[in-house]
C-alpha positions in Angstrom: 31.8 -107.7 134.4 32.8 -104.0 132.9 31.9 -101.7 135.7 32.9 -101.5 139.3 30.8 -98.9 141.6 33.2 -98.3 144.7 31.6 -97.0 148.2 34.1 -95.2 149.8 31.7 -94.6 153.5 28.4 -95.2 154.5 28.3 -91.5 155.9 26.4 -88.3 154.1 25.6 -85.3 154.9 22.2 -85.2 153.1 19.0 -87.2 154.6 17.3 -87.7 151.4 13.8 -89.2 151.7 14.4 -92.0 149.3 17.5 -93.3 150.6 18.5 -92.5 154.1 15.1 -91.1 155.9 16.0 -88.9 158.8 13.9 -90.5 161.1 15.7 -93.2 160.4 19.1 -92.2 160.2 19.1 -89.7 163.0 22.2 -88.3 165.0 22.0 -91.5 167.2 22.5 -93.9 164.3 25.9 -96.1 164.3 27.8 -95.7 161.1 30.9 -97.7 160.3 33.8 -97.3 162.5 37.0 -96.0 160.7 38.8 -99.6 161.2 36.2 -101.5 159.5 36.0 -99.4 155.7 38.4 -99.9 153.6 41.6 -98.2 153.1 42.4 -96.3 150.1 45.3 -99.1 149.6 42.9 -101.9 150.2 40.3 -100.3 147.6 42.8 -99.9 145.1 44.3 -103.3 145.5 40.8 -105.0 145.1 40.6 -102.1 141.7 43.2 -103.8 140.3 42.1 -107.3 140.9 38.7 -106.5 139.2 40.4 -104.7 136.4 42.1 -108.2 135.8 38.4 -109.8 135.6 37.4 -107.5 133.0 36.2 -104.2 134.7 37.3 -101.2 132.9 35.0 -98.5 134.1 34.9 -97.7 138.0 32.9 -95.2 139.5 33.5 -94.0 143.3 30.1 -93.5 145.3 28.8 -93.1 148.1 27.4 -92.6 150.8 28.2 -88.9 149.7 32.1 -90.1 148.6 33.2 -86.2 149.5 32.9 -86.3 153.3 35.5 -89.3 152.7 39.1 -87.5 153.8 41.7 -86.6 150.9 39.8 -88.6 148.3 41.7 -87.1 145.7 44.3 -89.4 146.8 42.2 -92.2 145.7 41.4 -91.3 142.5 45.1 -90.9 141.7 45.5 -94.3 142.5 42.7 -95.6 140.8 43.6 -93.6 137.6 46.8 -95.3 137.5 46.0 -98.8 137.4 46.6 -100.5 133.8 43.4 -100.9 131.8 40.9 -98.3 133.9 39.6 -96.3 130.7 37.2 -94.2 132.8 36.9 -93.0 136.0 33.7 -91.3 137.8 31.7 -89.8 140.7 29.0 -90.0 141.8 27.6 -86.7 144.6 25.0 -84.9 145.4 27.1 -81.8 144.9 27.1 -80.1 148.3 31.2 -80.2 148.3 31.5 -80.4 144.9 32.7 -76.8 144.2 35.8 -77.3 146.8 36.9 -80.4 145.4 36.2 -80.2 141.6 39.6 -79.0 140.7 41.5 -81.0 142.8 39.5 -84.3 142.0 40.1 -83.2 138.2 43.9 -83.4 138.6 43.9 -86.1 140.1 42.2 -88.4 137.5 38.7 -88.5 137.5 37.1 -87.3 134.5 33.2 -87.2 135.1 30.8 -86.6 137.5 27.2 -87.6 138.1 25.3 -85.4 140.7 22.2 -85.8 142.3 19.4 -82.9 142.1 15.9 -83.7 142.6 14.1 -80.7 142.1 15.4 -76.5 141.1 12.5 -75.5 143.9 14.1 -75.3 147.0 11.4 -75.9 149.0 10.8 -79.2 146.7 14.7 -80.2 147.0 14.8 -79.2 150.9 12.2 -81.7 151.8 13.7 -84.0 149.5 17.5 -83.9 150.5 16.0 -83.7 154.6 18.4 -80.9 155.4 17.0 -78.2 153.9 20.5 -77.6 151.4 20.0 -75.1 149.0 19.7 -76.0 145.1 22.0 -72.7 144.6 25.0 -74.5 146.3 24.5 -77.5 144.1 24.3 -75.7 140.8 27.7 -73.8 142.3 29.3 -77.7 142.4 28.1 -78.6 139.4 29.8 -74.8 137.3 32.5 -75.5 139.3 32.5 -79.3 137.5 32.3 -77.5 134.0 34.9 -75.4 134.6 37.3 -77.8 135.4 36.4 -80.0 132.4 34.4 -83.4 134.3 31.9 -82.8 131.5 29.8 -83.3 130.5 28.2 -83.5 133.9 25.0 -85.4 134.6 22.8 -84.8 136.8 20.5 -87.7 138.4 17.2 -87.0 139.3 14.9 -89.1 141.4 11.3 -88.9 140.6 8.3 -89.5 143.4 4.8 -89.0 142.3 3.4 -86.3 144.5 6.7 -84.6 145.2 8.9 -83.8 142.5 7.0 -84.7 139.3 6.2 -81.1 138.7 9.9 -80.1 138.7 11.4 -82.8 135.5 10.3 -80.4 132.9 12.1 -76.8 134.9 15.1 -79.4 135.5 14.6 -81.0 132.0 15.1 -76.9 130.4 17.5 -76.3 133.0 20.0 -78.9 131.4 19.2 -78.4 128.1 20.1 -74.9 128.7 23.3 -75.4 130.7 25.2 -78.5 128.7 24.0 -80.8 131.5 22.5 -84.8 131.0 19.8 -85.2 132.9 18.8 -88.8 134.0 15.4 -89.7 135.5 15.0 -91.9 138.2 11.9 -94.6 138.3 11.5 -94.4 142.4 12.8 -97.7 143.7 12.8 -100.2 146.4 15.9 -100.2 147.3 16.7 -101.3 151.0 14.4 -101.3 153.9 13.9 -97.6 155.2 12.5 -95.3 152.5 8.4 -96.7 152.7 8.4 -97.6 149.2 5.1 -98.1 147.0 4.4 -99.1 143.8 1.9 -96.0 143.6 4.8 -94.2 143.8 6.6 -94.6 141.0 6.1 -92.5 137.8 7.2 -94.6 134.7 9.7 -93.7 132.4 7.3 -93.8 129.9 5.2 -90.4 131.4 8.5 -89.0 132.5 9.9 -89.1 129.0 5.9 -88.2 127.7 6.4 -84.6 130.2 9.4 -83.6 128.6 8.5 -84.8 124.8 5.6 -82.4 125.0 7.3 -79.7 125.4 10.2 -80.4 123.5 10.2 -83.2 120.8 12.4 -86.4 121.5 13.6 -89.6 119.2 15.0 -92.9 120.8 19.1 -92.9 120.7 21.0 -96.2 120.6 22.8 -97.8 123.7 26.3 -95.9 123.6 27.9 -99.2 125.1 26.4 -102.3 126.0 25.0 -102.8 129.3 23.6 -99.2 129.5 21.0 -98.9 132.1 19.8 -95.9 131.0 17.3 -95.6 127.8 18.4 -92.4 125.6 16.8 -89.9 124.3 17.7 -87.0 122.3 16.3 -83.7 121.5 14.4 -83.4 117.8 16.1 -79.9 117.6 19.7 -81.0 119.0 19.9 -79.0 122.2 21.3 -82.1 124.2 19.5 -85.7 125.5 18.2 -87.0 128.4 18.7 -90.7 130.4 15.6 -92.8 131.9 16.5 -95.5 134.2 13.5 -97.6 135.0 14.3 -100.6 136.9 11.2 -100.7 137.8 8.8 -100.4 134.7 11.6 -101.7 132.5 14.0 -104.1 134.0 17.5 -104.6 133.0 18.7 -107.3 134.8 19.7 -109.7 131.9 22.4 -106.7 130.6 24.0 -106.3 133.8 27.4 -105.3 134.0 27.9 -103.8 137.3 29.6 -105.1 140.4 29.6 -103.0 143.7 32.1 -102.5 146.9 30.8 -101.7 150.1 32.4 -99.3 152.3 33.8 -102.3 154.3 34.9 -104.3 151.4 31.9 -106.5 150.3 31.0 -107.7 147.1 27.5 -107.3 145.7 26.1 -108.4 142.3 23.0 -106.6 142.3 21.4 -103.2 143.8 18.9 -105.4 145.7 21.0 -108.2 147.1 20.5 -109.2 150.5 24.0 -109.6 151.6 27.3 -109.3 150.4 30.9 -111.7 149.6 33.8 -110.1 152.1 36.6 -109.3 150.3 37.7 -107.0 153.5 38.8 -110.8 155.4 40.8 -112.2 152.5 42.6 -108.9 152.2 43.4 -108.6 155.9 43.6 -112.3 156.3 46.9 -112.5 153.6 45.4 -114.1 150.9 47.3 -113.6 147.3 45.7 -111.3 144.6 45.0 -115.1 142.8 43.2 -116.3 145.3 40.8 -113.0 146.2 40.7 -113.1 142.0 39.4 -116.7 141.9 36.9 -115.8 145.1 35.6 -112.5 143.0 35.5 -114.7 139.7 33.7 -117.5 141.1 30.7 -115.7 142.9 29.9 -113.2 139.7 29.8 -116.9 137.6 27.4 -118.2 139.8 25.0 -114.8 140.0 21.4 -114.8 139.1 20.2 -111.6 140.6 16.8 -111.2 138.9 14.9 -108.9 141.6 14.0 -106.1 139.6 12.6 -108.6 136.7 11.0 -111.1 139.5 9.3 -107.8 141.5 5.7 -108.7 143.6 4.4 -108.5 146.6 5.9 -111.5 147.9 9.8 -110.2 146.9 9.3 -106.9 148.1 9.1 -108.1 151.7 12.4 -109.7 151.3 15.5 -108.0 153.2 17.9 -106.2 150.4 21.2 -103.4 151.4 20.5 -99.9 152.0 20.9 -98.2 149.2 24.0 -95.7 150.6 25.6 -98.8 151.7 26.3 -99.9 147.9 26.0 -96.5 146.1 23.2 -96.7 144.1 
C-alpha cells in the first residue's frame, strides 16, 4: 500500500455522462447527509493510520472535492502528518480558479483536472450541465500560476463522442505545459450504460496522437504507475494512457480508497466497502483500526479489471463518485 485516494463527499456539481448520468442523479436524488461523511479530523486521523501501513502519497477526490466547505483546512492537516511526501487533487476544474491559491498554501502541491473535450458543445454534453471549457482552462492558469504544476489534465474517451477532440486536447497540452492522460471508458458502477463497443483502446488513442506527432515509450516513474507513458520524439512534453480495460493493471496495485463516509475499498470495482467510520466513532485505538486496515488489504484479491466478461460485468460494483475514481 503507497497511495491513499480520499473522497471528501459524494456531491458534484457536474453530471458527467460517464460517471453520475443526470437522469440518474437528478435534483431528487439522496446524497449523504452531513453526519454520516467524515470529518476533516476523522479523515486525517485514519491519514495518519495509513501513513503508518506504508502509504505515502494521498490524493483528495471527489465527488468534485471543491464543493466540500474550507477544504483548505484539510489539506493543511494532511500535509502535516509525518511521512506524506506528496499531496494531490483531483477536480474537474469548475472552482479551481477560486481555490488554487489558497489550496497551494495550504499544502497541496498538484492537481489533476478533468476535461473531456476543448468543444464546448462536445464537453457540455459530456459534463451534463452545459459548463464552459473557458472556465476550466481559467482553473487550470490559475493552477500554473500558483505553482501545482505541472498540472494534468484527465481525459475520458467515448467512441462516438469525444474521440475527435484527443488530438486538439493532445496540442492543447503540449502547447500549455499540461500532462494529458487518456482514459479507456470504464465500467465503473452501475449508472453510466457501459459497453465494450465503447471503449477506444489505448493503443488507437496513443496511434491518433503518434501520427501527428511522433511518440517513444517512457519508463514507469515509480512502481505501481497505472498510467503507460509516452513522450514526445521532439521533447514538447508526454502524455499518460490508462487502460484498465485493454491493459489491466491489477497485479501492480498500490492504491487504497476512503469513501465519503469512511469506507475502505481495495479496488475501483469492489462491490462494497470495510467501515472504518464505526471503529472511529465507536472508540477503538489507532492499533486496533491499524490491524483492521492491515488485515483486509492482506487478504485482497481484487482482479475485476483482469477477470472482465460478460458474466462479471453484471456483478454490482460502487459508483464511481463514491470512491473518486
Amino acid at each position: 500500500m503507497h497511495d491513499l485516494r480520499i473522497s471528501v463527499t459524494d456531491r458534484c456539481n457536474f453530471r458527467c455522462t460517464y460517471c453520475m448520468p443526470r437522469e440518474i442523479f437528478g435534483r431528487d436524488y439522496a446524497f449523504l447527509p452531513r453526519t454520516e461523511i467524515l470529518t476533516f479530523e476523522e479523515i486525517a486521523r485514519l491519514a495518519r493510520i495509513f501513513v503508518g501501513l506504508g502509504v505515502r502519497k494521498i490524493r483528495v477526490t471527489g465527488g468534485e472535492p471543491l464543493v466540500r466547505k474550507d477544504l483548505p483546512d484539510l489539506v493543511r492537516q494532511l500535509a502535516g502528518i509525518p511521512g506524506v511526501e506528496d499531496i494531490a487533487l483531483t477536480t474537474n476544474g469548475a472552482l479551481l480558479a477560486a481555490q488554487a491559491a489558497a489550496l497551494h498554501d495550504a499544502g497541496l502541491r498538484r492537481v489533476t483536472v478533468s476535461l473531456d473535450s476543448l468543444d464546448d458543445a462536445v464537453f457540455g454534453a459530456m459534463n451534463g450541465v452545459g459548463f464552459p471549457v473557458a472556465r476550466v482552462l481559467a482553473g487550470i492558469d490559475a493552477a500554473q500560476r500558483y505553482g501545482l504544476a505541472p498540472v494534468k489534465v484527465n481525459m475520458v474517451v467515448k467512441r462516438g463522442v469525444n474521440e475527435t477532440s484527443v488530438l486538439p486536447l493532445a496540442e492543447y497540452a503540449r502547447d500549455h505545459g499540461l500532462i494529458l492522460r487518456l482514459i479507456e471508458f470504464m465500467d465503473v458502477g452501475q449508472s453510466n450504460g457501459w459497453r465494450m463497443q465503447d471503449v477506444v483502446p489505448a493503443a488507437e488513442l496513443v496511434g491518433i496522437i503518434d501520427a501527428a506527432h511522433p511518440l517513444e515509450p517512457l519508463p514507469p516513474s515509480y512502481p505501481g504507475e497505472v498510467a503507460t507513458r509516452w513522450r514526445y520524439r521532439d521533447g514538447a512534453g508526454e502524455i499518460g494512457v490508462i487502460a484498465s480495460v485493454s491493459q489491466p493493471f491489477c497485479g501492480a496495485c498500490t492504491r487504497a480508497r476512503l469513501s465519503a463516509k469512511g469506507e475502505l475499498y481495495t479496488c475501483l470495482f469492489a462491490a462494497a466497502g470495510l467501515d472504518l467510520r464505526a471503529l472511529l466513532r465507536g472508540g477503538a485505538t489507532d492499533d486496533e483500526i491499524e490491524g483492521v486496515i492491515a488485515g483486509r488489504w492482506e487478504r485482497r484479491a481484487d482482479r475485476y479489471s483482469e477477470l472482465r466478461s460478460a458474466e462479471t460485468r453484471g456483478l454490482r460494483h460502487v459508483e464511481m463518485f463514491a470512491i473518486g475514481g
